[in-house]
N, C-alpha and C positions, 0 to 999 in steps of 0.2 A: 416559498422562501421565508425565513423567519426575519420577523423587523429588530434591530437594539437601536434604542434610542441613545444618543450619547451628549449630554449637556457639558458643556466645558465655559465657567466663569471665573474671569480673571478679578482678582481684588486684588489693591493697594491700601496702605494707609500707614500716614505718619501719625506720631503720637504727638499731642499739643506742645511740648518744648521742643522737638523735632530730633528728639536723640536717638528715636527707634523708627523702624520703620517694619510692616509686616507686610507680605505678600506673597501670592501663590498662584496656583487654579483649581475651583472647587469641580470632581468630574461626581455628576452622576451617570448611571445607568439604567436605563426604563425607569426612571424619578427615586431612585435608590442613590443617597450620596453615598460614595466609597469616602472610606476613613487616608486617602491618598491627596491631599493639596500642596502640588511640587510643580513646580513648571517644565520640572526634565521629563521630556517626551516618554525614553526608554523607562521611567517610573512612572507615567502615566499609562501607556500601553502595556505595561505587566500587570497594573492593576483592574483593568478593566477586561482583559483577557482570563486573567485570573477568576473572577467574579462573574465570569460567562460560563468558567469552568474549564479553561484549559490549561493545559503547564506551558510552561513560559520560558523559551532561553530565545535573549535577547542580544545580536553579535551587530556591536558597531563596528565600523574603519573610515577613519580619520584619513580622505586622501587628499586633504589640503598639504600634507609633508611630503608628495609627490613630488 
């Protein structure tokens, strides 16, 4: 069975007059950072799947409006 390592690091940070603020998750892969820092899952799983090598259709539903 083949190993993928999958590192996922959250960063924050406000800017010294506190007008901006930047933040994300840095994912690598087997210690490969992908160019993807978003905290949206469905963007984080297309891109790490992608970079393993496979095509990618990602189907959410929303059934909190049940």
């Amino acid at each position: 069975m083949k190993e993928v390592n999958i590192e996922l690091k959250d960063y924050f940070h406000d800017c010294g007059d506190g007008c901006c603020t930047t933040y994300g998750t840095i994912v690598k892969v087997n210690a490969v950072e992908l160019e993807c820092q978003n905290e949206d899952i469905d963007t984080i799983l297309q891109n790490v799947l992608e970079h393993l090598g496979y095509k990618v259709n990602i189907t959410r539903e929303d059934e909190s409006d049940d």
